[in-house]
C-alpha positions as CSV (number, residue, x, y, z in Angstrom):
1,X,-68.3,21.5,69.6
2,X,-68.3,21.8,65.6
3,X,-66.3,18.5,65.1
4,X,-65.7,15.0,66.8
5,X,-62.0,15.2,65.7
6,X,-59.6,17.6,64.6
7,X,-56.4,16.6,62.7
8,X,-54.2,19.2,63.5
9,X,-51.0,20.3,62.3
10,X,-50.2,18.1,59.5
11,X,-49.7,18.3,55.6
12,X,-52.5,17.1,53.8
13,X,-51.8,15.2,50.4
14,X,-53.9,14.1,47.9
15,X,-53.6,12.2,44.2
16,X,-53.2,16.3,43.2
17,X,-52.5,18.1,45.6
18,X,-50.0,18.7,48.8
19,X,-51.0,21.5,51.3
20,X,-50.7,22.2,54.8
21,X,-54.3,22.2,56.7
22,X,-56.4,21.0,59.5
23,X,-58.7,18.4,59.2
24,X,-62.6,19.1,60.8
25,X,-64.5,15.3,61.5
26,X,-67.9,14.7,62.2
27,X,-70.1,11.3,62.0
28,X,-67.6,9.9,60.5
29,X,-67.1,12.3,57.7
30,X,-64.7,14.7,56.5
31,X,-66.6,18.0,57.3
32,X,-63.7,20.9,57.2
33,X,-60.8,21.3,56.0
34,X,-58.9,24.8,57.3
35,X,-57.2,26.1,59.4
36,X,-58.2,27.6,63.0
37,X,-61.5,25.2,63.0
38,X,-62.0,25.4,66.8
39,X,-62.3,22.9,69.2
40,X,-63.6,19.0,69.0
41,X,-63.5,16.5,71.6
42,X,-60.7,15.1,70.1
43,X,-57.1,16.6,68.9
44,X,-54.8,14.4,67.4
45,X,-51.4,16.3,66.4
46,X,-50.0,15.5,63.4
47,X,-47.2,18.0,63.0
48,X,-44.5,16.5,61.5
49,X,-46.7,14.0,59.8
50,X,-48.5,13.1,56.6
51,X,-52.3,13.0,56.1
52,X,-52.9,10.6,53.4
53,X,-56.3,8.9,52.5
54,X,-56.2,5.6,54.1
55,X,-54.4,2.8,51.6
56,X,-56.8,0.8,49.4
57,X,-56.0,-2.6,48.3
58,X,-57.8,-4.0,45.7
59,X,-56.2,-7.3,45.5
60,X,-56.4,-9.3,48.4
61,X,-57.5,-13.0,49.1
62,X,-59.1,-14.1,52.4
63,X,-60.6,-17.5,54.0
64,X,-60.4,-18.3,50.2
65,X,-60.9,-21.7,49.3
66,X,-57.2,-23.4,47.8
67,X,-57.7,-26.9,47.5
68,X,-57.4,-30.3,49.5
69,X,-56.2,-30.1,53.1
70,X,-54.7,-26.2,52.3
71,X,-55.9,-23.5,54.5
72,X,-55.5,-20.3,53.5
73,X,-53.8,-18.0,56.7
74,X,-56.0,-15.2,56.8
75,X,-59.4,-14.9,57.3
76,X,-61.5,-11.6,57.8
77,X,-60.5,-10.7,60.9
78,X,-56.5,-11.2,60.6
79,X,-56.6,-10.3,57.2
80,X,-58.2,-6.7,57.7
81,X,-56.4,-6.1,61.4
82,X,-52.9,-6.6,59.3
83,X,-54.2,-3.9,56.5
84,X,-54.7,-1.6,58.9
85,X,-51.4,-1.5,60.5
86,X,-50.2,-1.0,56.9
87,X,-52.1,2.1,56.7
88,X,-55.0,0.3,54.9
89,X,-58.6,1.8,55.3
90,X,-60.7,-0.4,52.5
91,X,-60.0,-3.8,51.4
92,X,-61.7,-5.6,48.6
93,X,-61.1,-9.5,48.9
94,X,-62.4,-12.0,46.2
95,X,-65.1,-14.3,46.2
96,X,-64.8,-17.4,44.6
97,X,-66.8,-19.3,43.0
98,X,-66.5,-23.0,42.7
99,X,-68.5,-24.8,40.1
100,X,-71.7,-25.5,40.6
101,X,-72.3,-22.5,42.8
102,X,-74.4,-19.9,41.8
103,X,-72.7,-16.1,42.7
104,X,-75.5,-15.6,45.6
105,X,-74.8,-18.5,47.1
106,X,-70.9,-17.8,47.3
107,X,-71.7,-13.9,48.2
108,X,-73.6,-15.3,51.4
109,X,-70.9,-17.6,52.5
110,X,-68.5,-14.6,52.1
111,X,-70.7,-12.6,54.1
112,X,-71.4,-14.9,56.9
113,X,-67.2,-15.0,57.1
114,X,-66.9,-11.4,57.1
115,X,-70.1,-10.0,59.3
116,X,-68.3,-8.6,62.8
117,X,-65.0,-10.0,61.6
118,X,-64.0,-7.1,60.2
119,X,-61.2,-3.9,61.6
120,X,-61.7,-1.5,58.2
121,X,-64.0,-1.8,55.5
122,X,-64.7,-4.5,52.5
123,X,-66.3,-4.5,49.2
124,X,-66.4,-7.6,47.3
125,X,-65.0,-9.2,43.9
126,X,-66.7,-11.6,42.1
127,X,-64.6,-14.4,40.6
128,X,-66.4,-16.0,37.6
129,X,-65.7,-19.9,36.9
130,X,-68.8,-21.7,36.4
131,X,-70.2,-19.2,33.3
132,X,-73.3,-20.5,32.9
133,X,-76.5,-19.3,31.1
134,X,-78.2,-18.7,34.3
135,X,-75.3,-17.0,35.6
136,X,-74.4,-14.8,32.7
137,X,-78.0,-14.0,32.3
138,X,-79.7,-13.7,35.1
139,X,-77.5,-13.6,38.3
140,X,-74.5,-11.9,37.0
141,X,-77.0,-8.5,35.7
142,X,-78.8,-8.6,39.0
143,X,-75.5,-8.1,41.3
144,X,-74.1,-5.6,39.3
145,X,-77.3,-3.8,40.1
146,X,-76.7,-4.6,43.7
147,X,-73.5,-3.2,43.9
148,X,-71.0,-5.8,43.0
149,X,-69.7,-4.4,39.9
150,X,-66.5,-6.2,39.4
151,X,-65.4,-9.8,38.7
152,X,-62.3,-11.6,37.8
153,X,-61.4,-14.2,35.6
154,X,-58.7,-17.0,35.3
155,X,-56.9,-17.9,32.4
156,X,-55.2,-20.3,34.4
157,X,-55.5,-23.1,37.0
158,X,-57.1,-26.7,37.1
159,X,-61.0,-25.4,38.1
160,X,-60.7,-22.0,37.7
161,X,-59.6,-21.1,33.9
162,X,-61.8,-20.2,31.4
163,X,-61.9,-20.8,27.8
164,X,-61.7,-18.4,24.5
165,X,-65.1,-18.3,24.7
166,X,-66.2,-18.5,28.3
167,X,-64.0,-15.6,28.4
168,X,-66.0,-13.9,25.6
169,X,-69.4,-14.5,27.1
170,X,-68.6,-13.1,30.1
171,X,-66.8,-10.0,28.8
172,X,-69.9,-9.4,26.6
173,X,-71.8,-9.4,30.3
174,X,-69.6,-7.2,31.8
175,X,-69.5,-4.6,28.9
176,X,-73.8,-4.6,28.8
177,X,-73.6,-4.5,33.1
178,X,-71.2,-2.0,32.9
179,X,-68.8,-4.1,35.1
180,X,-65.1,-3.7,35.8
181,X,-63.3,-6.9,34.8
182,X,-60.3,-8.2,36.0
183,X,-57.8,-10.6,34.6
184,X,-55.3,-12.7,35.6
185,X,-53.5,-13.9,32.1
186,X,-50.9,-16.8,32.1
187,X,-51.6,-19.6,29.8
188,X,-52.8,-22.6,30.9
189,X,-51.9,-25.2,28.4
190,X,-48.5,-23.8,28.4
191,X,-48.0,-23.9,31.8
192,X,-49.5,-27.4,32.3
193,X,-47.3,-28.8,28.8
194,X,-43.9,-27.0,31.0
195,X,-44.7,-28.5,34.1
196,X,-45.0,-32.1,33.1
197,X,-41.6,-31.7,31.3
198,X,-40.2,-30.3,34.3
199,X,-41.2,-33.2,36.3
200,X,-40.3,-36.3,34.2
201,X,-37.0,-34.8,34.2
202,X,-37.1,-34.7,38.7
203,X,-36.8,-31.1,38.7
204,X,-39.6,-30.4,41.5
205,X,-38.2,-28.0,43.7
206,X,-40.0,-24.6,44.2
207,X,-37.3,-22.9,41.9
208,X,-38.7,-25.0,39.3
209,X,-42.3,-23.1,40.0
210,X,-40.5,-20.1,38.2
211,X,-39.5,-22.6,35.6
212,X,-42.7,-23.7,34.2
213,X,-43.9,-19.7,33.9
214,X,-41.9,-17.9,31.9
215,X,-42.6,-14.5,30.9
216,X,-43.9,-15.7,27.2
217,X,-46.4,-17.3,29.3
218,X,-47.4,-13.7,30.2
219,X,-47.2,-11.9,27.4
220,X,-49.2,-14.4,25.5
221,X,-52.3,-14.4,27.9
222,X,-52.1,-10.7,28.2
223,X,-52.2,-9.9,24.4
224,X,-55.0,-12.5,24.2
225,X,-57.0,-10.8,26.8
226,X,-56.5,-7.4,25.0
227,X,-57.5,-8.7,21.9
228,X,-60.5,-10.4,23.3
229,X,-61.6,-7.4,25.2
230,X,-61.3,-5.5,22.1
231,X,-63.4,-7.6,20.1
232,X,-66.3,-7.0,22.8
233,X,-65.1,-3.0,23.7
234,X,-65.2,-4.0,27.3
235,X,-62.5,-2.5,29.6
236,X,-60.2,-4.6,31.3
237,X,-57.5,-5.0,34.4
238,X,-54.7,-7.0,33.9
239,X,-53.7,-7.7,37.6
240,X,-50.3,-8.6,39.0
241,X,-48.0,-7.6,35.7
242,X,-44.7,-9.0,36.5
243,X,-42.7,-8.2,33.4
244,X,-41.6,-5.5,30.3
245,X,-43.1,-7.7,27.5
246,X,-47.0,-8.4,29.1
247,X,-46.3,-4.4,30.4
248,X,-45.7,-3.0,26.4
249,X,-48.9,-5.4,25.4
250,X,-50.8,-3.1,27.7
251,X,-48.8,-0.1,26.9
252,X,-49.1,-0.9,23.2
253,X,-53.4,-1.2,23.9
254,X,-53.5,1.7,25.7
255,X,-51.3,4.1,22.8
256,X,-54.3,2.7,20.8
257,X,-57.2,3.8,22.5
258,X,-58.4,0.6,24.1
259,X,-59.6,0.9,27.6
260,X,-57.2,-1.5,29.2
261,X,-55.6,-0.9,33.0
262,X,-52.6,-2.8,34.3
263,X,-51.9,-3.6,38.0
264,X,-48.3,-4.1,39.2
265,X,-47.9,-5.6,42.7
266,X,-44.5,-5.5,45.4
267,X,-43.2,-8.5,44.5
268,X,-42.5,-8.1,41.1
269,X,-40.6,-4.6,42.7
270,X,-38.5,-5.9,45.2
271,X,-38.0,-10.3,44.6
272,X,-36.7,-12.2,42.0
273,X,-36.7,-15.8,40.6
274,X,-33.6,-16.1,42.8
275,X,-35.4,-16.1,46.3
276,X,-37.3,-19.1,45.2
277,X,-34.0,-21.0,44.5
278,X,-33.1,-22.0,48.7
279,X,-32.4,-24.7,50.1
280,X,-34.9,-27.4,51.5
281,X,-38.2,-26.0,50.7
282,X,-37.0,-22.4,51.8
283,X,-38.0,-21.0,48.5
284,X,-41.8,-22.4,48.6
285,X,-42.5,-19.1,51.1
286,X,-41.8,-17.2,47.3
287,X,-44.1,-19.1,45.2
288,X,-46.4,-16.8,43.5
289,X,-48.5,-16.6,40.4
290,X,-46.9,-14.9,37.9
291,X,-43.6,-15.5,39.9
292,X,-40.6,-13.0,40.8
293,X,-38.8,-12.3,38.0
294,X,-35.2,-10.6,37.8
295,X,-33.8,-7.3,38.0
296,X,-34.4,-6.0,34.7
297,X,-38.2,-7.0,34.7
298,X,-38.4,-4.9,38.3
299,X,-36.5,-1.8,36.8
300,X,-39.6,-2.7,34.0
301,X,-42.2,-2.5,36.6
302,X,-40.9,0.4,37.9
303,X,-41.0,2.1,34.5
304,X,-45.0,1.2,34.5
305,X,-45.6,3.1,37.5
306,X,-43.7,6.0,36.6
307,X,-45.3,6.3,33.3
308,X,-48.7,5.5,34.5
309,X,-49.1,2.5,32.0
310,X,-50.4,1.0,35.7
311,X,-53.2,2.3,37.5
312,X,-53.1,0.7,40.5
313,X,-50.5,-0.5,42.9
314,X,-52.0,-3.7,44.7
315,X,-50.7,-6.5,47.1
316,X,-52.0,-9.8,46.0
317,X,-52.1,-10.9,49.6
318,X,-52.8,-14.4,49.5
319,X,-51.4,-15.9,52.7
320,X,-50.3,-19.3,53.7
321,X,-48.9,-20.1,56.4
322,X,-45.2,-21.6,55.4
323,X,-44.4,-24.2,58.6
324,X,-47.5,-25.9,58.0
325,X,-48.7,-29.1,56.6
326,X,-51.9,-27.3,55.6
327,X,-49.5,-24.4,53.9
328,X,-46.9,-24.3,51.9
329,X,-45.1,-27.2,53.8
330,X,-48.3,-29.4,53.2
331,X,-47.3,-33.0,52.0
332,X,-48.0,-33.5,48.4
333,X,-46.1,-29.7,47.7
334,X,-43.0,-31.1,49.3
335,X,-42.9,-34.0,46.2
336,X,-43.5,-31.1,43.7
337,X,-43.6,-27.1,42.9
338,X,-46.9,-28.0,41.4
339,X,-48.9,-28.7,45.0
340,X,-47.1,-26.0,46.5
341,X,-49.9,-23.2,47.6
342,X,-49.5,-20.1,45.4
343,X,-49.6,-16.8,47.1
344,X,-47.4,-14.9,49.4
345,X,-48.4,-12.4,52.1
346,X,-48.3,-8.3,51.8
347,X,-51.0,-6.7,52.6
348,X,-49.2,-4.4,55.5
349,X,-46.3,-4.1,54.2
350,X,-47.7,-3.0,50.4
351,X,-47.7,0.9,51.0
352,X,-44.4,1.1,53.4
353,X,-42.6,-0.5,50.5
354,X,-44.1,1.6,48.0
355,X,-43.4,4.5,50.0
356,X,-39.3,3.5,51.1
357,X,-38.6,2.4,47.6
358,X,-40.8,5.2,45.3
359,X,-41.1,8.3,47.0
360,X,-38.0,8.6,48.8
361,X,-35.5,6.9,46.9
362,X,-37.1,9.5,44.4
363,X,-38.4,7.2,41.7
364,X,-41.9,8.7,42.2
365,X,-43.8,11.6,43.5
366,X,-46.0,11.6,46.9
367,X,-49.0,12.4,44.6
368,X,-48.3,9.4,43.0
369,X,-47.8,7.6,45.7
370,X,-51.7,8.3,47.2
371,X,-53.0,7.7,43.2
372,X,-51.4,4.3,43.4
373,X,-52.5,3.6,47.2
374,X,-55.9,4.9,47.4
375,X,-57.6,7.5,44.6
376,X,-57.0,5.3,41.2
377,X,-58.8,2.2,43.2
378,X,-61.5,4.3,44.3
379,X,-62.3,5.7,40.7
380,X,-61.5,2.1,38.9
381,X,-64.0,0.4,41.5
382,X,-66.7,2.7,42.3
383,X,-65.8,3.8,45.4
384,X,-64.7,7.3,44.5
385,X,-65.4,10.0,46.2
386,X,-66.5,8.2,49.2
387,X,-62.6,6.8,49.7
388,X,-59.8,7.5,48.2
389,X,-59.6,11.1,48.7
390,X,-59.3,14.1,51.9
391,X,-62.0,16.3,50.7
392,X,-65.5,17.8,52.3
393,X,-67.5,14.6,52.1
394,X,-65.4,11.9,51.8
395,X,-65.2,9.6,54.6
396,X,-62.6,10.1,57.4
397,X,-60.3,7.3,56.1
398,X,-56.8,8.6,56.9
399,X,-53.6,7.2,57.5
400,X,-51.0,9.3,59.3
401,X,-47.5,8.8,58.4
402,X,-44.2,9.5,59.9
403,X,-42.2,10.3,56.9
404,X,-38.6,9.8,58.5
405,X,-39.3,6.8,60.6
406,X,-36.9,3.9,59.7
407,X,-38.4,0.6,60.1
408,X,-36.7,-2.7,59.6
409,X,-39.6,-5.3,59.0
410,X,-40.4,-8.2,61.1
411,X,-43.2,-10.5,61.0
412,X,-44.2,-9.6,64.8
413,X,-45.3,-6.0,62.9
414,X,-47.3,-7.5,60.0
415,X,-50.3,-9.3,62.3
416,X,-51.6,-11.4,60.1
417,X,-52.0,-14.6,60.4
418,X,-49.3,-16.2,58.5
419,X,-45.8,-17.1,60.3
420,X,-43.6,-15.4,57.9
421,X,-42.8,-12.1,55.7
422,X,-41.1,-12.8,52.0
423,X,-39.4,-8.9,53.2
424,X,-38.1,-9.5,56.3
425,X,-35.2,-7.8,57.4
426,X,-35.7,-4.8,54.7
427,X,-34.7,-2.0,56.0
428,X,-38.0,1.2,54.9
429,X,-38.0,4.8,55.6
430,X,-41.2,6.1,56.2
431,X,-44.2,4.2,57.9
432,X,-48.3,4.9,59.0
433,X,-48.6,5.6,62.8
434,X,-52.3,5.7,62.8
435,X,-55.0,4.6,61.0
436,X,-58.3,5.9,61.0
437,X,-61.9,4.2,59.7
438,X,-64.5,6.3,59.2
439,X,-63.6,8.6,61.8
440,X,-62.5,6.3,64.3
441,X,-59.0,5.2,64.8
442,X,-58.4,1.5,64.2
443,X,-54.3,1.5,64.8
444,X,-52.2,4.1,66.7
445,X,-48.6,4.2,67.2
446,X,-48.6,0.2,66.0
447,X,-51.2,-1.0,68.8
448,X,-54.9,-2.2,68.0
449,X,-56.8,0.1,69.5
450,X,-60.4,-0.3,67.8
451,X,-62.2,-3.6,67.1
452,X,-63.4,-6.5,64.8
453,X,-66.4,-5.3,64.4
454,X,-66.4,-1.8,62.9
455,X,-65.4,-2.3,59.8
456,X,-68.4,-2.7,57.0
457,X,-69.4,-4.1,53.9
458,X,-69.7,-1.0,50.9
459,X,-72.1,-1.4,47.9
460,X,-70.3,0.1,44.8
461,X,-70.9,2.3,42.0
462,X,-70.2,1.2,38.2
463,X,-67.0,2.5,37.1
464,X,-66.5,5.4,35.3
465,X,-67.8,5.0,31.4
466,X,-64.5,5.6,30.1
467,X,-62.7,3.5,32.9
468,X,-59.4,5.3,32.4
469,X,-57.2,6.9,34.9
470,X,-56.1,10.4,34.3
């Protein structure tokens, strides 16, 4: 037989194209793509369905260190089994590094977490908070080399946030390394000068989180990260954009030729500041960093994907677990919004929401849709062609999709390891009814059906020079 698996019957869609074809596998590849290809050992029918390259997230945070007695709710192996039941082939968590750590030793802690734990594949993010000489010279260069050719970098929280110039230094690194970098740009002082106003006057209460990070907060990191960036002519990411004003500071970068991305993320599509205002300590299962704005700044966001001023379409899973004194329940975040963990779950429901609210509710196209999901990460990470794409080559990452199916979601259909969804009860039309790996199929028809261990770790390229998305 010419093929392992045929994919038979469906339409095939792609960043560019839609077509109807048959898909030809073998070793794990994408070997044929016809009609009439013969036989293989295996059929699978997908008439009726969408062939999309499997979803890439990357945005996600697992077994990630988050401070005194806080556990975060997803390691490797719950963390990658829930992105693969939301149609998720390749996921590329963080690894952080605390100070005092050099970026080898961190990289072989996150390895020992993720060898055999994992259901689809990984590639790693650096995250940069101890920028010392030795790092910036010496280890940093190296990695890149190696294959770890992004890194992020706070402008925010206590251990994490770098300054004006730590920024610099590092940006300066990343343009001679030929590294992507990624940003996450809220200011720190601010922040820190609104939340101790916020609690001398006894206003603690998640909706307060909100509160102390207004959308100037934003907009002023994100134009000082463009204007950083262009003083070195280093491209840049600015991750999770919740707003219209830090959007236009990208949008305005961008009309002026600098090479600067934005990243938009479901929460800032589908919650606002209002879900975070419930009683008892309902609203800490919202708290995320930049928080849910309102309705204008989602009709905003939506406005970035349509007119590509986004690249990517990410989840910013970050998962705690919310009845849980080691989550967001945990004792010293039920005296304050400032001790309350910061991240919400998402990383299965990302595309379906996408999907339900974008293409069918006609706000964008299904090409689109796969740029946001898969291709543009591939490209802006180095993983392109490999993933992102169906095309002679590539790997067999696929999800199947039953465009018509109405799902309302539940967190018994997330499996993660958190105990809650911030969207449960929405109501989506279309959904992935099997996800494939490299060939082999991971979830089908919303059971597990391959194992922890098959996922692996991939090396990346540098990004393309110019780092823009078409």
């Amino acid at each position: 037989m010419s093929f392992d698996t045929i994919i038979r019957g469906g339409t095939v869609v792609t960043a560019a194209d839609t077509f109807a074809c048959d898909v030809g596998i073998r070793g794990g590849k994408i070997t044929a793509l016809g009609h009439n290809l013969g036989d293989a050992a295996t059929i699978i029918d997908a008439t009726d369905r969408l062939v999309l390259p499997g979803g890439i997230d990357s945005h996600v945070h697992f077994a990630q260190p988050s401070g005194d007695g806080i556990v975060m709710a997803d390691g490797f192996a719950s963390g990658t089994r829930s992105a693969a039941f939301g149609g998720n082939t390749t996921v590329l968590p963080f690894c952080l590094q605390e100070k005092g750590q050099t970026l080898r030793e961190v990289l072989k802690h996150y390895h020992s977490l993720a060898e055999g734990e994992c259901h689809v594949d990984v590639a790693f993010h650096l995250i940069l908070t101890d920028p010392t000489e030795h790092v910036l010279g010496q280890e940093l260069p190296a990695l890149v080399e190696d294959g770890y050719t992004s890194l992020k970098v706070f402008m925010t929280y206590e251990g994490l946030a770098l300054s004006d110039r730590e920024l610099l230094e590092t940006m300066s690194v990343a343009r001679e390394t030929g590294a992507m970098l990624m940003v996450h740009a809220e200011n720190f002082d601010a922040i820190r000068f609104l939340t101790d106003r916020l609690e001398r006057a006894g206003n603690t209460a998640p909706r307060f989180h909100a509160t102390s990070r207004p959308i100037p907060v934003e907009r002023e990191a994100t134009h000082r990260a463009i204007s950083l960036s262009e003083l070195v002519d280093v491209p840049i990411m600015i991750v999770h954009v919740s707003n219209r004003e830090a959007m236009d500071e990208i949008r305005r970068a961008q009309q002026r030729g600098l090479r600067v991305m934005g990243e938009t993320c479901p929460q800032y599509l589908m919650l606002t500041e209002k879900d975070l205002d419930q009683l008892n300590m309902e609203g800490a299962k919202y708290v995320c960093s930049p928080p849910p704005r309102d309705v204008a700044s989602q009709q905003a966001c939506w406005e970035g994907l349509q007119q590509k001023v986004f690249s990517v379409f990410s989840s910013d899973h970050c998962p705690f677990r919310y009845d849980d004194p080691q989550g967001k329940l945990a004792p010293k975040g039920r005296t304050s919004f400032r001790w309350v963990p910061n991240g919400i779950p998402g990383v299965a429901t990302r595309l379906p929401i996408l999907f339900s609210e974008g293409v069918v509710k006609g706000r964008i196209d299904l090409n689109s849709f796969v740029a946001f999901s898969a291709t543009n990460h591939a490209r802006i990470y180095g993983l392109y062609p490999r993933k992102g794409t169906i095309a002679v080559g590539s790997d067999a990452d696929i999800a199947l999709w039953d465009p018509k199916r109405k799902v309302t979601i539940r967190h018994e259909l997330i499996h993660d390891g958190a105990d809650y969804t911030p969207y449960e009860g929405l109501e989506v039309t279309g959904w992935p009814v099997l996800t494939m790996v490299r060939g082999k199929v991971v979830v089908d028809n919303g059971m597990l059906v391959g194992g922890k261990d098959h996922g692996t770790y991939l090396p990346r390229a540098k990004p393309p020079k110019a780092a823009t998305i078409p």
